[in-house]
C-alpha positions as CSV (number, residue, x, y, z in Angstrom):
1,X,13.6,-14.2,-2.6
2,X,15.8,-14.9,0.7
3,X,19.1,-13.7,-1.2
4,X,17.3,-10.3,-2.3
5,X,15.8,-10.0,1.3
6,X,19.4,-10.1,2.4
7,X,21.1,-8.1,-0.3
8,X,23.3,-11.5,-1.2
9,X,23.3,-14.0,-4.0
10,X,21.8,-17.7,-4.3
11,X,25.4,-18.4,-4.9
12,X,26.6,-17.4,-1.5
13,X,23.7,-18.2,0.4
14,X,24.5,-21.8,-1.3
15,X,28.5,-21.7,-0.2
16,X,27.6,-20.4,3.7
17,X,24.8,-23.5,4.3
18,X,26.8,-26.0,2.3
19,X,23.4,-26.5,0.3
20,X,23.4,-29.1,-2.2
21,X,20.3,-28.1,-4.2
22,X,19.5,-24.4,-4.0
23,X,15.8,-25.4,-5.9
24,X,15.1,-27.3,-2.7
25,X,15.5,-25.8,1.0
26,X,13.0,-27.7,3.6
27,X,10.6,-26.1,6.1
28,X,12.4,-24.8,9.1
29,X,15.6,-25.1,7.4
30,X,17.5,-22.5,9.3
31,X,20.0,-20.7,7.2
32,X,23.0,-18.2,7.8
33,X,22.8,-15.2,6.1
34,X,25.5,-12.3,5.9
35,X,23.8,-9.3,4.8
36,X,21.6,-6.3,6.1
37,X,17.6,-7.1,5.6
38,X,16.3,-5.2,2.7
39,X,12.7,-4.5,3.1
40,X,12.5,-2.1,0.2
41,X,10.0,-4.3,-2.5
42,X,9.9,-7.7,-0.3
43,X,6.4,-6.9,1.0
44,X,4.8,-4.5,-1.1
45,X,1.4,-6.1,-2.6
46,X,-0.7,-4.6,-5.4
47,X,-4.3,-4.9,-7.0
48,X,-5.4,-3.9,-10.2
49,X,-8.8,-2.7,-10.0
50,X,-11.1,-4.5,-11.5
51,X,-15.2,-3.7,-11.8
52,X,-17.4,-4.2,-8.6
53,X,-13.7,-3.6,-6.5
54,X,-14.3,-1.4,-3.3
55,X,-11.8,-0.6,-1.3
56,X,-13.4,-1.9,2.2
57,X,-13.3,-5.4,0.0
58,X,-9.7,-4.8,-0.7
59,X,-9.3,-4.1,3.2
60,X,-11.1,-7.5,4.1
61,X,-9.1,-9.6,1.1
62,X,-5.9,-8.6,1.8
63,X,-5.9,-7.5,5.6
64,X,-4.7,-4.0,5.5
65,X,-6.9,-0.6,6.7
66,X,-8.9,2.1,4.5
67,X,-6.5,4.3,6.1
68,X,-2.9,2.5,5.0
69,X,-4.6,2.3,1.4
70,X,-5.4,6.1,1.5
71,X,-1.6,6.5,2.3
72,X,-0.1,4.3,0.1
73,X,-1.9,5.4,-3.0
74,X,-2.1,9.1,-2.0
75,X,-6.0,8.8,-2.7
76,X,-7.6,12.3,-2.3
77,X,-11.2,10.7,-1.4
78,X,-10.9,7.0,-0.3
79,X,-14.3,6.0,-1.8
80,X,-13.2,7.2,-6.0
81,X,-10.9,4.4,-7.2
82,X,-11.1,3.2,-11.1
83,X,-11.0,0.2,-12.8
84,X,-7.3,-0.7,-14.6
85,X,-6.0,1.6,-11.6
86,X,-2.9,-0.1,-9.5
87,X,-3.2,0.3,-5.4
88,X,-0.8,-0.8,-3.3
89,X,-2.6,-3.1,-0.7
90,X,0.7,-4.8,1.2
């Protein structure tokens, strides 16, 4: 996930931090990175709707607004979502 947020490879984030086990990297480990942020997919989040959903539930679950949701999903009237549909919440 770090090497995609940097547009890199495990491989060269390995080779820059001298890491010996790219499986394991510890808590506050700070690491170089040569690369522009992506931010693309990184922090996209989505639901799949599921019976007894609403979205002021959604809102409270995942932190977001009614508003941001309405965006996101292009939602014509914030209060008609469907079971099996997909909204992005993050």
């Amino acid at each position: 996930m770090i090497a995609k947020k940097y547009n890199t490879t495990v491989k060269a984030l390995v080779s820059l931090n001298g890491i010996k086990n790219p499986d394991k990297i510890n808590i506050g480990l700070k690491l170089k990175v040569n690369g522009p942020v992506s931010t693309t997919n990184i922090n996209k989040m989505y639901h799949t709707v599921k019976g007894g959903d609403t979205v002021s539930a959604l809102v409270e679950k995942y932190g977001c607004s009614t508003s941001q949701i309405k965006t996101w999903n292009s939602l014509k009237n914030i209060d008609k979502i469907y079971v099996g549909q997909k909204l992005r919440v993050k």
